[in-house]
C-alpha positions in Angstrom: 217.3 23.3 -202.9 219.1 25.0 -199.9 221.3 23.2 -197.5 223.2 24.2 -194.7 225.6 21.7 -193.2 226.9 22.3 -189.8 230.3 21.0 -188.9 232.4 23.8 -186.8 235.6 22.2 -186.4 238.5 21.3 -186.5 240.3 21.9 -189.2 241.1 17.9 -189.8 237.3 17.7 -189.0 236.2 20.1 -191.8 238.6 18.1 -194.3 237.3 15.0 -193.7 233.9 16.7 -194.7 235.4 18.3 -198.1 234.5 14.6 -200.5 231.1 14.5 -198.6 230.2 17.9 -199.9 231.1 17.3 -203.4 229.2 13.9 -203.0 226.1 16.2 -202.3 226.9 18.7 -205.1 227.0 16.1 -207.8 223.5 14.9 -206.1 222.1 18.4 -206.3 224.1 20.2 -208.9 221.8 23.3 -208.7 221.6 23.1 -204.8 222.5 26.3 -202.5 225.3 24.9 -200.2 226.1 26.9 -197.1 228.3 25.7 -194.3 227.8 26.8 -190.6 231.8 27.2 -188.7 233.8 28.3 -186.2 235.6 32.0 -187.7 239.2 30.2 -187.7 238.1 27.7 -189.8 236.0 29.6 -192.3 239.0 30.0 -194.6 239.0 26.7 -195.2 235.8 25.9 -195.4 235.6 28.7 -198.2 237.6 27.0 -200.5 235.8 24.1 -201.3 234.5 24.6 -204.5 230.7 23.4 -203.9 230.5 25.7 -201.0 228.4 29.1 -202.1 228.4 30.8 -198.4 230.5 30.6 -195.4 228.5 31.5 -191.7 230.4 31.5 -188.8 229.1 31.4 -184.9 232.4 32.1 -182.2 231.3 29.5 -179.6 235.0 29.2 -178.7 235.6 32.8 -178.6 232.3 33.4 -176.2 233.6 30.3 -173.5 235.3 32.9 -171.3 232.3 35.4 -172.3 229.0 32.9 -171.5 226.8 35.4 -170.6 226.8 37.3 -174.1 226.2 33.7 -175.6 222.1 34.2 -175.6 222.6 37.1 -177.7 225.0 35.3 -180.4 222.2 32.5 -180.4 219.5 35.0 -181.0 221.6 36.7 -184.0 222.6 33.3 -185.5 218.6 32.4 -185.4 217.6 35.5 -187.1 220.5 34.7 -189.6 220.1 31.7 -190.6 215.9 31.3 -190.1 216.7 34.6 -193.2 218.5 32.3 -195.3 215.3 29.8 -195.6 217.1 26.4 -195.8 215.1 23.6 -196.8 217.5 21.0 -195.0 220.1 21.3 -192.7 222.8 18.6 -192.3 224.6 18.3 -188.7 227.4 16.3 -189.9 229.4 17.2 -186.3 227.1 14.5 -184.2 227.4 16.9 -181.2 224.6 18.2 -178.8 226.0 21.4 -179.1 226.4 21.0 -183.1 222.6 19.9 -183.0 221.6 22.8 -181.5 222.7 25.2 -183.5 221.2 23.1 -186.5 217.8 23.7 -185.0 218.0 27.6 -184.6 217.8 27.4 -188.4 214.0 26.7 -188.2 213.7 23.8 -190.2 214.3 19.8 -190.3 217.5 18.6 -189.6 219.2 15.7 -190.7 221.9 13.8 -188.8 223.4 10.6 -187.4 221.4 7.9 -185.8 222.3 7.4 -181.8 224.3 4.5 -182.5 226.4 7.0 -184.9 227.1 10.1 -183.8 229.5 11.0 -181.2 227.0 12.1 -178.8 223.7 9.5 -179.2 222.1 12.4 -177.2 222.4 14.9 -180.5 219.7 12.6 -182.4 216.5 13.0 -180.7 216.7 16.9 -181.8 217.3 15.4 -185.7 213.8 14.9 -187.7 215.4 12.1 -190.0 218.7 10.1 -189.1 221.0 7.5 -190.4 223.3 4.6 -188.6 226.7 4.8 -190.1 228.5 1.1 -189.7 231.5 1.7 -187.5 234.8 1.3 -187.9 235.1 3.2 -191.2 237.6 5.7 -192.3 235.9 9.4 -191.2 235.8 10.4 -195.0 233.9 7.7 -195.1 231.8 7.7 -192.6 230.6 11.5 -193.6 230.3 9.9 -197.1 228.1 7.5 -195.9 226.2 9.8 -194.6 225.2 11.9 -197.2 224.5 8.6 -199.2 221.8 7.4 -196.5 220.7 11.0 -196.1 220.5 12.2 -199.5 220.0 9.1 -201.6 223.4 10.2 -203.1 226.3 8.5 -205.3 229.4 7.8 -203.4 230.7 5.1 -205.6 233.1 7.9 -207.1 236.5 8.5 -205.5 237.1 10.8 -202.7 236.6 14.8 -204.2 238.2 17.0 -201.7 236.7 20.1 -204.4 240.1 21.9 -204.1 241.0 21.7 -207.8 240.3 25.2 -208.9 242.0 26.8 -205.3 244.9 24.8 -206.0 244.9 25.9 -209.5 244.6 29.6 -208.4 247.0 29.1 -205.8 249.7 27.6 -208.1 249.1 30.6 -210.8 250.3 32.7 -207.9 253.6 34.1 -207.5 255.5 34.4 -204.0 256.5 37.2 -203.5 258.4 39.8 -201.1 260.1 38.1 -198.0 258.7 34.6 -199.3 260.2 34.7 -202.5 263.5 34.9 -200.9 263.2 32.4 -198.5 262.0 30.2 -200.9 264.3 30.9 -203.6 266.4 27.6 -203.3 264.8 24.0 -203.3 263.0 23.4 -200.0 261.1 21.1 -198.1 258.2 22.2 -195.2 258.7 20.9 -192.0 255.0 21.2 -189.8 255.8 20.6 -186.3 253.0 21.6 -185.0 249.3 20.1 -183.6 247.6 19.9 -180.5 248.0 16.5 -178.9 250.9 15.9 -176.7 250.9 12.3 -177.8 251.6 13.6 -181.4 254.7 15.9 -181.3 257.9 14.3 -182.9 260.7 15.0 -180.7 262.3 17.9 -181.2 265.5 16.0 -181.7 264.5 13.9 -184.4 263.4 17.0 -186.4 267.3 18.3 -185.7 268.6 15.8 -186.9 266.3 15.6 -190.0 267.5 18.9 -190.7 270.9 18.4 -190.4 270.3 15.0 -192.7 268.3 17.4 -195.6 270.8 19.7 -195.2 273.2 17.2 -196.4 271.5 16.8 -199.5 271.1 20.9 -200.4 267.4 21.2 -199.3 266.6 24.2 -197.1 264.1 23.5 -193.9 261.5 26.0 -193.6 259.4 26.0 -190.2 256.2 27.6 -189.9 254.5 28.0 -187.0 251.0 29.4 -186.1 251.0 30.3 -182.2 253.4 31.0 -179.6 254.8 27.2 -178.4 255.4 26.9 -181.9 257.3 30.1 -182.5 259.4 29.4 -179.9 260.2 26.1 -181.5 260.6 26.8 -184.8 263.7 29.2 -183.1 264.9 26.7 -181.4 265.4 24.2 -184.7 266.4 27.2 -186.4 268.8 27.9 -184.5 270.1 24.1 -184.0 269.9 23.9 -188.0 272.3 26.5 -189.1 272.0 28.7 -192.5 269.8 26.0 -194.4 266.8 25.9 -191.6 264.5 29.0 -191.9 261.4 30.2 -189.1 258.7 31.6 -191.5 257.1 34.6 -190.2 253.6 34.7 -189.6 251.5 33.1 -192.6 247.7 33.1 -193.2 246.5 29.7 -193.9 246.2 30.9 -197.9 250.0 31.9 -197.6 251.1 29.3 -195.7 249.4 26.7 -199.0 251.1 29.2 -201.4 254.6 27.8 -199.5 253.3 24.1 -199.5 252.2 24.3 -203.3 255.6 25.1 -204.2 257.7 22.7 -202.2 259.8 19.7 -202.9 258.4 18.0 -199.9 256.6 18.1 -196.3 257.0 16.2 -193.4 254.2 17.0 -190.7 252.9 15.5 -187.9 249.5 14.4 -188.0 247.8 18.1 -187.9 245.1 20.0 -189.9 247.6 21.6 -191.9 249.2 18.5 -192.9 246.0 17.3 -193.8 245.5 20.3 -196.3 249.1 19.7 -198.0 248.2 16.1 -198.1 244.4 17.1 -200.0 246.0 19.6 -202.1 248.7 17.0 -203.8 251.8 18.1 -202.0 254.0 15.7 -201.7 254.7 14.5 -198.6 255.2 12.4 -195.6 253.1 12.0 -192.2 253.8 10.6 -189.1 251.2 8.8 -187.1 252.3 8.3 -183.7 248.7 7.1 -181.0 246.7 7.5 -184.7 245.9 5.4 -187.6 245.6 6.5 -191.3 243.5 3.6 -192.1 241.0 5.6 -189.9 241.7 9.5 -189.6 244.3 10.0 -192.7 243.8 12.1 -196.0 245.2 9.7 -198.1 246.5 12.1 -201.2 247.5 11.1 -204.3 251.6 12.1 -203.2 251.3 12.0 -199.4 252.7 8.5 -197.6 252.2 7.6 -193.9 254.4 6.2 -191.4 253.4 4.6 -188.0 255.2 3.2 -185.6 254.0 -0.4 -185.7 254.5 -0.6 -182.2 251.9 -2.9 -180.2 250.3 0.0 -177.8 249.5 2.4 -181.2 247.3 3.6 -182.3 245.5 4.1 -178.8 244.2 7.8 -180.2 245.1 9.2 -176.6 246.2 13.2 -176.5 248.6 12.1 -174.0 250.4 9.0 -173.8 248.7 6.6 -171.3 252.0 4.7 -170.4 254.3 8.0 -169.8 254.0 11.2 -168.0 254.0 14.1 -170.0 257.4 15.3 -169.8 258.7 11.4 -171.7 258.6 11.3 -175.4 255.6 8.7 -176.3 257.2 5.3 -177.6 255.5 5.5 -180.6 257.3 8.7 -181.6 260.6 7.3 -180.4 260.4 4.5 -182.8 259.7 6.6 -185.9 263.0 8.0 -186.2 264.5 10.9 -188.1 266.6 8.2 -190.3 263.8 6.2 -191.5 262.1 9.5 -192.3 265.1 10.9 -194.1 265.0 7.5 -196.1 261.6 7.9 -197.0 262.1 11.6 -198.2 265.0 10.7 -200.2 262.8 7.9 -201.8 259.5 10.4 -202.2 261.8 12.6 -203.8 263.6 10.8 -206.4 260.1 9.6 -207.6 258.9 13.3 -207.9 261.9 14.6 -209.5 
């Protein structure tokens, strides 16, 4: 058995996927599992255990490029009709997601109409399954694979990252790292893509300042130029214990996580990766719900705002203009989050 499952992004979105795909490889232990992805998010999708080939297809990159985009379809047909799948999974639910699934040459499995994000993607699927709604994502892509496949789901969520993590622990910082990280630290990731979700850059300043208090350094990474920018701005407001990493890979950047005290993130894909790979850890859910889009880890906890307008799962606030800080985010404040950190680690000490 050959199966290539197509889900491109994001990086929350390919997650969210990871128990899914150990689902199928108990199910087909001696199956051929290939995963179809955006390049950024090939990394990622690499690690997963079950996963024996990566192929990637640069829609994103070719958006400003369209007319070349034939040609990448004609390449990624000859590729994949090489590979001779026997199934493909779309487990994206997209029209464009669908399509792609199809160049492969053979039948393709998705969601039913009522199921996937666009109904439109399931008149190009041969077989389909309705998913009830309201369920957690993992879920949902569990789910799934169970009405797909026939498979077991009745075991607990398998993000397959054991044996990464275990490599990745085994490893030893080293360089520039290794001195940054040489005194007891916690990770601060201030960065995602919805406006609705950034904390105020306040309340990280004076989370740093409370940490600080206690001995822990604050590193900051940062992965694109808005959030260089701010990582040097709490740097600077932080003093000698907050620290700007320099540019990580996304393999680095867990090598720094794996060996924290603690994280505090937004609700982003990389917070999702600490909070699949054990880190401890808090999030903050501002317009989202962790009941619904959440990797619930063994270590990481979630705080919402329990306000009456969140979750709405808006990018930008529908109440404010963009320039106000969300209410949501105001009423998580740095104090509560400093009490919970103190609390997270005096239970992991």
């Amino acid at each position: 058995m050959k199966i290539l499952i197509v889900r491109l992004s994001s990086l929350g979105d390919i997650l969210h996927m990871f128990p899914a795909i150990s689902d199928l490889r108990r199910h087909y232990q001696d199956a051929e599992i290939h995963w179809l992805v955006e390049p950024t998010f090939a990394e990622v999708a690499s690690w997963h255990s079950a996963v024996d080939k990566v192929i990637t297809v640069p829609l994103r990159a070719h958006k400003k490029i369209w007319w070349r985009i034939p040609v990448l379809l004609s390449n990624l047909r000859q590729q994949l009709q090489a590979e001779n799948y026997d199934i493909v999974l779309d487990a994206q639910g997209l029209l464009k997601s669908a399509l792609l699934a199809r160049l492969a040459g053979v039948a393709v499995f998705g969601f039913a109409a009522g199921s996937a994000r666009e109904p439109l993607a399931s008149r190009l699927y041969q077989k389909t399954a309705k998913v009830p709604g309201g369920l957690h994502v993992i879920e949902k892509n569990r789910q799934l694979v169970a009405a797909i496949f026939a498979a077991d789901i009745t075991k607990a969520a398998d993000y397959g990252l054991d044996i990464f993590r275990q490599k990745r622990m085994q490893s030893k910082l080293s360089g520039l790292l290794k001195e940054i990280t040489a005194q007891p630290y916690i990770v601060l990731l201030h960065g995602t893509t919805w406006n609705s979700k950034y904390w105020p850059e306040a309340s990280w300043m004076e989370l740093i300042r409370l940490l600080s208090q206690q001995g822990y350094h604050s590193l900051l990474p940062w992965g694109n130029e808005v959030e260089h920018q701010r990582a040097q701005r709490l740097q600077t407001a932080g003093g000698e214990r907050a620290q700007m990493l320099p540019k990580l890979s996304l393999t680095e950047l867990m090598d720094v996580l794996l060996h924290a005290r603690a994280f505090v993130s937004v609700e982003s894909g990389i917070g999702h990766l600490a909070a699949a790979l054990d880190v401890s850890g808090i999030m903050l859910h501002g317009p989202t719900d962790p009941a619904y889009s959440g990797i619930l880890g063994k270590a990481c906890q979630h705080l919402t705002s329990g306000i009456v307008c969140s979750p709405c799962f808006k990018r930008d606030c529908p109440i404010l203009n963009n320039a106000d800080i969300p209410p949501c985010q105001r009423a998580i404040t740095a104090q509560l989050v400093y009490q919970q950190c103190l609390t997270l680690l005096r239970e992991n000490i």
